[in-house]
N, CA, C and O atoms as CSV, one atom per row, in Angstrom:
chain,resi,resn,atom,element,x,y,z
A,1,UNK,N,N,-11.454,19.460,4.559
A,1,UNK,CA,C,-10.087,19.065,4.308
A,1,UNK,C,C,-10.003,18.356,2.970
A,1,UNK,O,O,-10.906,17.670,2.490
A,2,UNK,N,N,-8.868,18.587,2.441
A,2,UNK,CA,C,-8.864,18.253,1.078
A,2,UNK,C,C,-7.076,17.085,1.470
A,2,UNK,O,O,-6.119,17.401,2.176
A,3,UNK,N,N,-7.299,15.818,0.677
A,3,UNK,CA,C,-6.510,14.471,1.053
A,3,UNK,C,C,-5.986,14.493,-0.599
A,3,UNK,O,O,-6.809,14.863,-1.435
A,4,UNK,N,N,-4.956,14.193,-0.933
A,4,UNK,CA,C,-4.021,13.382,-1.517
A,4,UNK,C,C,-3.606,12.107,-1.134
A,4,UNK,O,O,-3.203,11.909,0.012
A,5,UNK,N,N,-3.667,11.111,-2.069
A,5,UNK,CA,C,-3.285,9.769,-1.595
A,5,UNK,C,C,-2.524,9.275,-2.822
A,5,UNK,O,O,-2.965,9.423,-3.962
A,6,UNK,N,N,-1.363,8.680,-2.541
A,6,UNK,CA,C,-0.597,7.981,-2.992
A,6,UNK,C,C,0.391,6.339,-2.945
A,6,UNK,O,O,1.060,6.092,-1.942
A,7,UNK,N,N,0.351,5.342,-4.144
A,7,UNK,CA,C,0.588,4.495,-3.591
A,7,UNK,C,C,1.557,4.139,-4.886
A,7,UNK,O,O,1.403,4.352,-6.089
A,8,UNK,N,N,2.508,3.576,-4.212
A,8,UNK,CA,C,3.713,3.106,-5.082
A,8,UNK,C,C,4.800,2.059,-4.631
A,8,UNK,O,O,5.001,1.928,-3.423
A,9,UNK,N,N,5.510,1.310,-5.536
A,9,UNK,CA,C,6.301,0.138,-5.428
A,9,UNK,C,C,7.870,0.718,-5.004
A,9,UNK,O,O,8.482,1.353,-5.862
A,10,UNK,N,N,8.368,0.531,-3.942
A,10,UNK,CA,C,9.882,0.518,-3.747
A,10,UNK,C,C,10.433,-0.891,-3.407
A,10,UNK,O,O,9.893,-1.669,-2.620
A,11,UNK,N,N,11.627,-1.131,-4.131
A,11,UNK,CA,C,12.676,-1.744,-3.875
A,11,UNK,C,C,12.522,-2.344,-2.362
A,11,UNK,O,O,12.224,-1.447,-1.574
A,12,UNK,N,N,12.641,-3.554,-1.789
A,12,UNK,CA,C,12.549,-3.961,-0.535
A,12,UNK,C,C,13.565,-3.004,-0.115
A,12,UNK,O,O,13.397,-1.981,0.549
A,13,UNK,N,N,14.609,-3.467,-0.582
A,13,UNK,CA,C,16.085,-2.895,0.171
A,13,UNK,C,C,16.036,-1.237,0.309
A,13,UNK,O,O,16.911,-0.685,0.976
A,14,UNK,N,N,15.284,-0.675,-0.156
A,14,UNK,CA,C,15.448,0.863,-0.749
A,14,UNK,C,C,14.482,1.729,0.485
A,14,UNK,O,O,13.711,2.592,0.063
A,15,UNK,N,N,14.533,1.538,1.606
A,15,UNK,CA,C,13.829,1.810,2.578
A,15,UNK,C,C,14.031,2.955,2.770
A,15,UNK,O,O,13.278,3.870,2.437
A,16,UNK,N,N,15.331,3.080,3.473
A,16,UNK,CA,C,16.387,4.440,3.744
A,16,UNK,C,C,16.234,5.602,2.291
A,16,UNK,O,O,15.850,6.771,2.310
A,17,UNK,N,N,16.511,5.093,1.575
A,17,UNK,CA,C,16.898,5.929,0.228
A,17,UNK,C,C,15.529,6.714,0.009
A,17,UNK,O,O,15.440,7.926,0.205
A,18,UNK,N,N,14.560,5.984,-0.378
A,18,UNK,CA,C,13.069,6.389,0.227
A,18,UNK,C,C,13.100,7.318,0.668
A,18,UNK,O,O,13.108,8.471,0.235
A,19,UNK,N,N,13.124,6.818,1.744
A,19,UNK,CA,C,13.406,7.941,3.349
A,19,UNK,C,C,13.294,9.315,3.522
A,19,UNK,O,O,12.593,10.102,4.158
A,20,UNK,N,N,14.591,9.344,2.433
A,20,UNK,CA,C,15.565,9.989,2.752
A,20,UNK,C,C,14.453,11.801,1.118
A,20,UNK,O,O,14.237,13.012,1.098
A,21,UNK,N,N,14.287,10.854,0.451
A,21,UNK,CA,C,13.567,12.167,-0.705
A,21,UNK,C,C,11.946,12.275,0.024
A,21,UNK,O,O,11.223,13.253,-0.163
A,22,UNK,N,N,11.575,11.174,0.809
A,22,UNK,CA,C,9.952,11.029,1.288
A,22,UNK,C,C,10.272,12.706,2.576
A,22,UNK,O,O,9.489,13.655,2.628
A,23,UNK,N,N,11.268,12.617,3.222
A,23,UNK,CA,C,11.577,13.502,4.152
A,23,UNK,C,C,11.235,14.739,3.825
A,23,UNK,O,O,10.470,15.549,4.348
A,24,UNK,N,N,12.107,14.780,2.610
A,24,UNK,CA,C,12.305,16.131,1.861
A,24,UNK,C,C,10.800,16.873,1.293
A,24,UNK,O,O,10.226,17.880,1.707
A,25,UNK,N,N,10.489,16.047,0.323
A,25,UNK,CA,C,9.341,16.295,-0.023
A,25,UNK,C,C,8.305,16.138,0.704
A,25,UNK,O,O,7.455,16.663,-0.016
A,26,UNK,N,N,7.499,15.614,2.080
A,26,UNK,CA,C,6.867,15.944,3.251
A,26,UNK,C,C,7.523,17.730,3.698
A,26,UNK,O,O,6.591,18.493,3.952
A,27,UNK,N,N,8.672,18.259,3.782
A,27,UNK,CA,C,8.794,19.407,4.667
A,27,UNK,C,C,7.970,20.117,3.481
A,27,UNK,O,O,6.889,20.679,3.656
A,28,UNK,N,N,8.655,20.007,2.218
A,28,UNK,CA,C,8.087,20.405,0.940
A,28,UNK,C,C,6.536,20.835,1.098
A,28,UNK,O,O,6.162,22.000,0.965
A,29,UNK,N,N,5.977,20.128,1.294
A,29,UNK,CA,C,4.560,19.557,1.430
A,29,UNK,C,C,4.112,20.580,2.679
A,29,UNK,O,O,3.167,21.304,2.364
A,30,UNK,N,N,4.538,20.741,3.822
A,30,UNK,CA,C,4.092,21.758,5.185
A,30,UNK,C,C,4.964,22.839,4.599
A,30,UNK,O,O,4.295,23.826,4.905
A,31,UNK,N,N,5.961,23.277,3.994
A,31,UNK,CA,C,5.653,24.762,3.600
A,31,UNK,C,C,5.053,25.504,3.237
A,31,UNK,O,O,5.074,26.692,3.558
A,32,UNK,N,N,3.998,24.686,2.060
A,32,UNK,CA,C,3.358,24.983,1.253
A,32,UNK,C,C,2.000,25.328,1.343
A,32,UNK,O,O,1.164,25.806,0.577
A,33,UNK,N,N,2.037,24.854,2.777
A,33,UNK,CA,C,0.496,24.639,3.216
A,33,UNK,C,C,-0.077,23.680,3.541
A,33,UNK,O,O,-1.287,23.858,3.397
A,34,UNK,N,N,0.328,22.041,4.185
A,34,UNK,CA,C,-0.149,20.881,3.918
A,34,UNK,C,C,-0.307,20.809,5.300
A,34,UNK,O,O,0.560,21.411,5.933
A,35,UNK,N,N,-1.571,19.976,6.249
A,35,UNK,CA,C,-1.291,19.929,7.344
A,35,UNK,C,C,-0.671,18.949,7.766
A,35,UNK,O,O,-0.431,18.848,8.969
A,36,UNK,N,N,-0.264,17.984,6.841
A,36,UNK,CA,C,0.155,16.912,7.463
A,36,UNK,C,C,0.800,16.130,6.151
A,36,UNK,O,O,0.347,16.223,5.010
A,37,UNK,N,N,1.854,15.407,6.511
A,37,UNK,CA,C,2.563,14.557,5.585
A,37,UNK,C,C,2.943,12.994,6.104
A,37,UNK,O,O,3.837,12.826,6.933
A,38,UNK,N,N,1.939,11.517,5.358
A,38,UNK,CA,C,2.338,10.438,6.008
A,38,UNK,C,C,2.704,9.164,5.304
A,38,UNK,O,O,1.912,8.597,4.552
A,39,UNK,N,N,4.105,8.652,5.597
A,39,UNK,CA,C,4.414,7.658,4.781
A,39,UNK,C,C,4.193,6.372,5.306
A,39,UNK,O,O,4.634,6.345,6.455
A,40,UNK,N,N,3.801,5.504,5.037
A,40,UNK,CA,C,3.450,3.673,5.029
A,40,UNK,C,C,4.473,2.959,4.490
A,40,UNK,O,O,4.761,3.185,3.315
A,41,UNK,N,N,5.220,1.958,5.244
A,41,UNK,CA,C,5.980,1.174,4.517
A,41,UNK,C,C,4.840,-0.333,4.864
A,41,UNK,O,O,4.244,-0.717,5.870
A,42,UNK,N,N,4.954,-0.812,3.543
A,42,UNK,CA,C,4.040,-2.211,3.604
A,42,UNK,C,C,4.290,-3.073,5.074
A,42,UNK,O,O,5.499,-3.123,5.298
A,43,UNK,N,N,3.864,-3.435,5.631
A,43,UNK,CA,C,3.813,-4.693,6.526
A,43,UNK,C,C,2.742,-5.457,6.403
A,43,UNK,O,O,3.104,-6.534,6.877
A,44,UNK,N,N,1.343,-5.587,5.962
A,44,UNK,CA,C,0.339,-6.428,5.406
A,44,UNK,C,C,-0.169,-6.235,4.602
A,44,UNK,O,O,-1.336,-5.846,4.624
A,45,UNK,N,N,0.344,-6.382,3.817
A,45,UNK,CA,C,-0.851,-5.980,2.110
A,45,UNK,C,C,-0.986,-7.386,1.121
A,45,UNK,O,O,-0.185,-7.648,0.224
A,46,UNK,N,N,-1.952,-8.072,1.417
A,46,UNK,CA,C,-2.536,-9.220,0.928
A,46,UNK,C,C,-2.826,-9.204,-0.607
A,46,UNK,O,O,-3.052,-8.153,-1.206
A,47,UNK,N,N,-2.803,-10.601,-1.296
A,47,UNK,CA,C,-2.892,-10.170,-2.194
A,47,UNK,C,C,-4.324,-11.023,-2.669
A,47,UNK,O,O,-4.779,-12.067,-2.202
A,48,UNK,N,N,-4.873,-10.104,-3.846
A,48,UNK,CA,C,-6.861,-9.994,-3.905
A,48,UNK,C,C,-6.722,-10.578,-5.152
A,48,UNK,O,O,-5.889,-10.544,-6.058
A,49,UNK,N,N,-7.819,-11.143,-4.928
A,49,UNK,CA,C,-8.862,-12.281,-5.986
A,49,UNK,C,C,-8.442,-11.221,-7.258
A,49,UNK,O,O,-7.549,-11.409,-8.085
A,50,UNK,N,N,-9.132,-10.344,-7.183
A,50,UNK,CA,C,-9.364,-9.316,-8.837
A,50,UNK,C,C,-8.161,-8.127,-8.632
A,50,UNK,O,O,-7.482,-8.065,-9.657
A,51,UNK,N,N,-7.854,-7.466,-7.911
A,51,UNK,CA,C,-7.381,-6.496,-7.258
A,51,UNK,C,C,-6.431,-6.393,-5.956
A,51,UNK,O,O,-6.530,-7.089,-4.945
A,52,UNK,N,N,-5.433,-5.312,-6.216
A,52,UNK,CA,C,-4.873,-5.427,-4.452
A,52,UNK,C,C,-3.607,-3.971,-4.967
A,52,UNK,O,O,-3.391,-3.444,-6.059
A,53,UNK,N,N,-3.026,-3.745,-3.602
A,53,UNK,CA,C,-2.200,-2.849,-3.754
A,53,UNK,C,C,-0.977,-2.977,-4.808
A,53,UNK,O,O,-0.398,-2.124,-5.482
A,54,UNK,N,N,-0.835,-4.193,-4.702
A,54,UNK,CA,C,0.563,-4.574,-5.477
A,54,UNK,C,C,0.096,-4.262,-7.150
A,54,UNK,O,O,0.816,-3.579,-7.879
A,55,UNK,N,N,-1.025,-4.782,-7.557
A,55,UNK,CA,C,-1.505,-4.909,-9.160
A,55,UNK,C,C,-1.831,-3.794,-9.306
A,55,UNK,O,O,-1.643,-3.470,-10.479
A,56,UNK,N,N,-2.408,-2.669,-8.471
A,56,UNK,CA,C,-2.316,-1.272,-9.202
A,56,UNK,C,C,-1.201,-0.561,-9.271
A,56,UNK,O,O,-1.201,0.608,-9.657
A,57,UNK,N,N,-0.441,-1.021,-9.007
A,57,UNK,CA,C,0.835,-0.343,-9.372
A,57,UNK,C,C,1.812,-1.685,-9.538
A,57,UNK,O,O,2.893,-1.542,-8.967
A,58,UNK,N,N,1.678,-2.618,-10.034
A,58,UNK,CA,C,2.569,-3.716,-11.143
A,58,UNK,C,C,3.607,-3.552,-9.972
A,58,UNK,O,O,4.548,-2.841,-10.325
A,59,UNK,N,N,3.715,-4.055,-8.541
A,59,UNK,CA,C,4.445,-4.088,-8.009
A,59,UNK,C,C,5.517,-5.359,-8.315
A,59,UNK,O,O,5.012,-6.423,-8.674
A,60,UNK,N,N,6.568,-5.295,-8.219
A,60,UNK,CA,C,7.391,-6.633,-8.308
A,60,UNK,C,C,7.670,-7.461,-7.266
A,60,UNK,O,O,7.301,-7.081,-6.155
A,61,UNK,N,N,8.190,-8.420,-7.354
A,61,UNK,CA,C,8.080,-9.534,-6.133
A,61,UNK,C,C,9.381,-8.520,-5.679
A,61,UNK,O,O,9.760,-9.003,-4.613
A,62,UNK,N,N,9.910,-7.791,-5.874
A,62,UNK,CA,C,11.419,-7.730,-5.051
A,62,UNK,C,C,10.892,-6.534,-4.222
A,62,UNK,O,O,11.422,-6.097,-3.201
A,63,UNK,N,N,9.654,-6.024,-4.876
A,63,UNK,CA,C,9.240,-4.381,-4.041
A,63,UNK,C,C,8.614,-4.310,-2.509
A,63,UNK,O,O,8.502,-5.496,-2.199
A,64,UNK,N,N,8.222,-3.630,-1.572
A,64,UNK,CA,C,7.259,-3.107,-0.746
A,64,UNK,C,C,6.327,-2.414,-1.540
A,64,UNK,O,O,6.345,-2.180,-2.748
A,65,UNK,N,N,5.339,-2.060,-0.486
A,65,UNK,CA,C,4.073,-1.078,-1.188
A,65,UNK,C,C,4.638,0.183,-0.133
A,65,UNK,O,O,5.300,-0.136,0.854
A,66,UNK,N,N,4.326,1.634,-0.419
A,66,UNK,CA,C,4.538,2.454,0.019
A,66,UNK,C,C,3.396,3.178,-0.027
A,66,UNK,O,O,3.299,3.922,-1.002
A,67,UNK,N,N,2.320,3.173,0.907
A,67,UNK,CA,C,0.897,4.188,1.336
A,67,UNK,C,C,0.828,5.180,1.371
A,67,UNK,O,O,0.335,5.366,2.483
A,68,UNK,N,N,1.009,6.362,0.812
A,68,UNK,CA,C,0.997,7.887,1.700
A,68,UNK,C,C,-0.216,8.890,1.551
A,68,UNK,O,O,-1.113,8.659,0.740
A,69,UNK,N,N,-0.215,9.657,2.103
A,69,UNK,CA,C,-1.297,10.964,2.149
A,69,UNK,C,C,-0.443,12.215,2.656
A,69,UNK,O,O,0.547,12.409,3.362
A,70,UNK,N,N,-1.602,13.155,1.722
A,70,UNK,CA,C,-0.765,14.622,2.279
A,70,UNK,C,C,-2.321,15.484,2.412
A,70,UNK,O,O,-3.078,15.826,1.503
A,71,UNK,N,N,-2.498,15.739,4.379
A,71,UNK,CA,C,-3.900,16.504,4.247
A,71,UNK,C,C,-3.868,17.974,4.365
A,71,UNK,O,O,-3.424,18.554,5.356
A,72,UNK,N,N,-4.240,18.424,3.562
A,72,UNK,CA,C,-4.432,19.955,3.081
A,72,UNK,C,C,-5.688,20.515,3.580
A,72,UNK,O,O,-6.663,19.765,3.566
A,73,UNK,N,N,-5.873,22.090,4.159
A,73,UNK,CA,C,-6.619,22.485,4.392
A,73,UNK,C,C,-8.203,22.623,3.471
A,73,UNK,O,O,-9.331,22.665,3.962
A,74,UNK,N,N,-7.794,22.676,1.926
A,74,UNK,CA,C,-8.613,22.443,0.838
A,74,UNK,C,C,-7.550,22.197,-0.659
A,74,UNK,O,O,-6.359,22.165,-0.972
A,75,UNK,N,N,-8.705,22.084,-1.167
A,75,UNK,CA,C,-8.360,22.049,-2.782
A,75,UNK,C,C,-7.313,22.939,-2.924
A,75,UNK,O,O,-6.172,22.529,-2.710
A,76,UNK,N,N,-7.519,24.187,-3.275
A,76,UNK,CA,C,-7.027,25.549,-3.835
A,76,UNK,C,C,-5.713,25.646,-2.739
A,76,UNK,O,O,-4.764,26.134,-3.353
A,77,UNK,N,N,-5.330,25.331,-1.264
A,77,UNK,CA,C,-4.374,24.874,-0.931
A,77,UNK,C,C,-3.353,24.544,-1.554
A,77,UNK,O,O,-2.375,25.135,-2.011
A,78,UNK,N,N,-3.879,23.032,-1.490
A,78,UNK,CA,C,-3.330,21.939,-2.825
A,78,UNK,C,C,-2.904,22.261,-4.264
A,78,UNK,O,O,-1.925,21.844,-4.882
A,79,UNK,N,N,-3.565,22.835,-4.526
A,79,UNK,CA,C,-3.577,23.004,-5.926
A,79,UNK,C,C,-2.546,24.349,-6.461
A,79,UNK,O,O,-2.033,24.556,-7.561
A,80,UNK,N,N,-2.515,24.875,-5.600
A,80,UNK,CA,C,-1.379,26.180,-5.095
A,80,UNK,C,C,-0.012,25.856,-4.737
A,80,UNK,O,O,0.991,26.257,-5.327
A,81,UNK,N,N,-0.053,25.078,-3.697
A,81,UNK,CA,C,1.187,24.125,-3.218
A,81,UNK,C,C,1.955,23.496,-4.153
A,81,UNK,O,O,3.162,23.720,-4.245
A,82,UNK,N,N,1.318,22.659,-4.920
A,82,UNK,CA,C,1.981,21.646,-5.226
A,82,UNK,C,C,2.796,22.231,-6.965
A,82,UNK,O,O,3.793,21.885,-7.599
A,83,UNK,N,N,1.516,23.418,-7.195
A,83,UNK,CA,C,2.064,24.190,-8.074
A,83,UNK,C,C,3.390,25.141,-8.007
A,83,UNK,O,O,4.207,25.330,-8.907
A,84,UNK,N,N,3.381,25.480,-7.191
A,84,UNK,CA,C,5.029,25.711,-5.928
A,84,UNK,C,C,6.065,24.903,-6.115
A,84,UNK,O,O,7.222,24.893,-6.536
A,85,UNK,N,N,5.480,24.425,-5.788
A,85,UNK,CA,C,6.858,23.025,-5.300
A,85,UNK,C,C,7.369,22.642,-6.586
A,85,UNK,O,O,8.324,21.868,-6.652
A,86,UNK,N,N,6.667,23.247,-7.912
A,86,UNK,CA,C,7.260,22.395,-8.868
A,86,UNK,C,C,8.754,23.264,-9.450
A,86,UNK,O,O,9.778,22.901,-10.030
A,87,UNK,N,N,8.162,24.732,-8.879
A,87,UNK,CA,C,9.296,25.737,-9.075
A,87,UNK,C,C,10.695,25.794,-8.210
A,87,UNK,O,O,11.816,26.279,-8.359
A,88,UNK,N,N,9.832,24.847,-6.998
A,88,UNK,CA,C,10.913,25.001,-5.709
A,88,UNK,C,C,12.549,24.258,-5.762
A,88,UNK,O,O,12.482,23.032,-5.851
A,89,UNK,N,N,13.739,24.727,-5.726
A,89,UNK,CA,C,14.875,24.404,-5.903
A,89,UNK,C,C,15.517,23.406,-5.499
A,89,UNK,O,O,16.598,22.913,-5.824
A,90,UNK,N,N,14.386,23.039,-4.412
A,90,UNK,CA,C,15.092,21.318,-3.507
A,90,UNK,C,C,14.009,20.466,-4.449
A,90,UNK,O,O,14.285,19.270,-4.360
A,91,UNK,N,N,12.776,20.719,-5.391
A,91,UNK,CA,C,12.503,19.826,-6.036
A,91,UNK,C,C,13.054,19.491,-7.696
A,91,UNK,O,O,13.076,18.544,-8.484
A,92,UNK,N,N,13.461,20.914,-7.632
A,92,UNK,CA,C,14.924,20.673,-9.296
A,92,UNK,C,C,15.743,20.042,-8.931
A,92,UNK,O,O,16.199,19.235,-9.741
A,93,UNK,N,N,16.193,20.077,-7.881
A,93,UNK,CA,C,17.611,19.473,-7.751
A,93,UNK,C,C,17.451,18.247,-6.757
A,93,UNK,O,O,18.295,17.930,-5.919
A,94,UNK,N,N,16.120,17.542,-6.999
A,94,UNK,CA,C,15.997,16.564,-6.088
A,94,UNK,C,C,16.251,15.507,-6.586
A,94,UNK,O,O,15.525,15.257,-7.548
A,95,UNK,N,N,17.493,14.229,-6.181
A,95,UNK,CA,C,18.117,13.453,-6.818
A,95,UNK,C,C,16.903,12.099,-6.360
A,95,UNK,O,O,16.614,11.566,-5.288
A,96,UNK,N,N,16.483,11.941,-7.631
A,96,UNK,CA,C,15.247,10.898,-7.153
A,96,UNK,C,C,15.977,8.736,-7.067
A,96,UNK,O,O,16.421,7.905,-7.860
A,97,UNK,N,N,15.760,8.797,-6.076
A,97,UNK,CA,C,16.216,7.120,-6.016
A,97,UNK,C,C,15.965,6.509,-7.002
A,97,UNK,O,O,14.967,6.891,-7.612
A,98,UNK,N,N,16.581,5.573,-7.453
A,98,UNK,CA,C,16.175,4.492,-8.291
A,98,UNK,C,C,15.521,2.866,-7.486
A,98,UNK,O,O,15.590,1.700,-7.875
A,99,UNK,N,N,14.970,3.424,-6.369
A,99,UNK,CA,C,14.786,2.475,-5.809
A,99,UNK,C,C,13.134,2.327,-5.546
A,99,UNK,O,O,12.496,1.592,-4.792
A,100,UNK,N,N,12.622,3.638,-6.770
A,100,UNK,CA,C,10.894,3.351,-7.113
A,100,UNK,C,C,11.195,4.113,-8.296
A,100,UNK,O,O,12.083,4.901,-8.621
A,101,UNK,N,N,9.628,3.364,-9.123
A,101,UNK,CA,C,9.614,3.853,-10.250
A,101,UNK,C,C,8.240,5.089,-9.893
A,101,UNK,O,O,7.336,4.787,-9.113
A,102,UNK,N,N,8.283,6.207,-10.468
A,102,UNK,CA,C,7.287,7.141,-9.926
A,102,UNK,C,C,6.540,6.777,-11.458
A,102,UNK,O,O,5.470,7.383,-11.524
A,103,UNK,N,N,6.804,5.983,-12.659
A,103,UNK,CA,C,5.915,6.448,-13.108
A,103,UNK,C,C,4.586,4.566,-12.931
A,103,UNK,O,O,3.909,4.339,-13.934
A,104,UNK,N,N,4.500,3.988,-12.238
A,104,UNK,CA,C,3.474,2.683,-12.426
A,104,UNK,C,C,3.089,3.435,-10.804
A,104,UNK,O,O,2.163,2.796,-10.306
A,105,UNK,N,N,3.598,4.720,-9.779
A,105,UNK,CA,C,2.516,5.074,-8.903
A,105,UNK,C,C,1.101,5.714,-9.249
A,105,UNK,O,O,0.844,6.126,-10.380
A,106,UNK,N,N,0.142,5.768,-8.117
A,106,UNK,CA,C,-0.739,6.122,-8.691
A,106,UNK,C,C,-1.091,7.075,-7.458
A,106,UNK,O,O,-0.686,6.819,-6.324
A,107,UNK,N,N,-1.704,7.949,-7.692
A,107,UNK,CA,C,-2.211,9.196,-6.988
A,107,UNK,C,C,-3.744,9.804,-7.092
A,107,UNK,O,O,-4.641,9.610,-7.913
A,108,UNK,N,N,-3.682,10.404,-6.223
A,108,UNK,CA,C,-5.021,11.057,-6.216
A,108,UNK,C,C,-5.459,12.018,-5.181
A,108,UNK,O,O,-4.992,12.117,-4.047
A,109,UNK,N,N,-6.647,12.884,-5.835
A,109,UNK,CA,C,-6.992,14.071,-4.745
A,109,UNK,C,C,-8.544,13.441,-4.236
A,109,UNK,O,O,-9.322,12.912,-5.029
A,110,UNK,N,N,-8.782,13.584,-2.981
A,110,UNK,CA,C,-10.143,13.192,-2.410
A,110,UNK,C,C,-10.659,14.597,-1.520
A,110,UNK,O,O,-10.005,15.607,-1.260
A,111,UNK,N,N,-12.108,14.250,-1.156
A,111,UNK,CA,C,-12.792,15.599,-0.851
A,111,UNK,C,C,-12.768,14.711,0.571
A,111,UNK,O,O,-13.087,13.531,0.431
A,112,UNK,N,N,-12.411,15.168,1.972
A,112,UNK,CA,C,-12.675,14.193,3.160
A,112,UNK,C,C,-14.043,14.582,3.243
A,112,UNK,O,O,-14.282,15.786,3.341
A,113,UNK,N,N,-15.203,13.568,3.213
A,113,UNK,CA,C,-16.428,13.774,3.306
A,113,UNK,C,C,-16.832,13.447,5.126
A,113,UNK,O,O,-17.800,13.987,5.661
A,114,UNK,N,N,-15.637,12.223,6.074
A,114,UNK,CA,C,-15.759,11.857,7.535
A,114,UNK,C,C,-14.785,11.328,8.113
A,114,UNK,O,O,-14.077,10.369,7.803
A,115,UNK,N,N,-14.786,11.688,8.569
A,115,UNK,CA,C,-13.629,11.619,9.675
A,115,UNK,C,C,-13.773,11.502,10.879
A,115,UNK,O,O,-14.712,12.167,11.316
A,116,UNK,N,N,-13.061,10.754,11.819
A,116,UNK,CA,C,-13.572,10.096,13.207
A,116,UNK,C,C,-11.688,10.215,14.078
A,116,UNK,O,O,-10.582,9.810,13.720
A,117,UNK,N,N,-12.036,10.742,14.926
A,117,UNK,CA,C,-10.351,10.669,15.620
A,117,UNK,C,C,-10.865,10.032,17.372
A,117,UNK,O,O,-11.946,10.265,17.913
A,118,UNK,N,N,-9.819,9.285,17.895
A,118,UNK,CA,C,-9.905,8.923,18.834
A,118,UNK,C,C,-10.238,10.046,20.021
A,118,UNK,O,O,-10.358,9.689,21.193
């Protein structure tokens, strides 16, 4: 399985609004091939001696942290998908909130090397 992870600052108040494009772009995400699409709204994210969620992405005192992952069957999945989606018409015409800045998020692709399920 091939993981995307993403982490970014929204607006406390901007929950819904969120929501509401996180929705969109998750179905986005399982058309394409994704097995799964998951969003985190902060409820404990401490803040670290050197490091923490908030300082990699210059969160502001007024923001939440927002956690997500998108798990894909592999790479070439992914890498197919998301190349899609950039053509796809609900992501041209996707009216993005002003209630995060997408560009201080930070992202990334991981190889799942283990995994443990209840």
């Amino acid at each position: 399985m091939y993981v995307q992870g993403f982490v970014l600052g929204v607006k406390e108040d901007g929950q819904q609004e969120y929501l509401k494009v996180a929705r969109t772009m998750g179905q986005m995400f399982i058309d394409y091939g994704a097995l799964e699409a998951t969003e985190n709204w902060e409820s404990n994210v401490p803040d670290g001696e050197v490091t923490d969620f908030r300082k990699a992405v210059a969160a502001q005192p007024s923001e939440k942290i927002v956690f997500s992952w998108i798990i894909w069957p592999d790479k070439q999945t992914c890498d197919k998908g998301t190349s899609a989606m950039m053509e796809d018409e609900r992501m041209t015409a996707m009216d993005w909130p002003e209630v995060m800045d997408g560009k201080r998020m930070i992202l990334g692709g991981f190889d799942q090397i283990y995994r443990v399920l209840a």
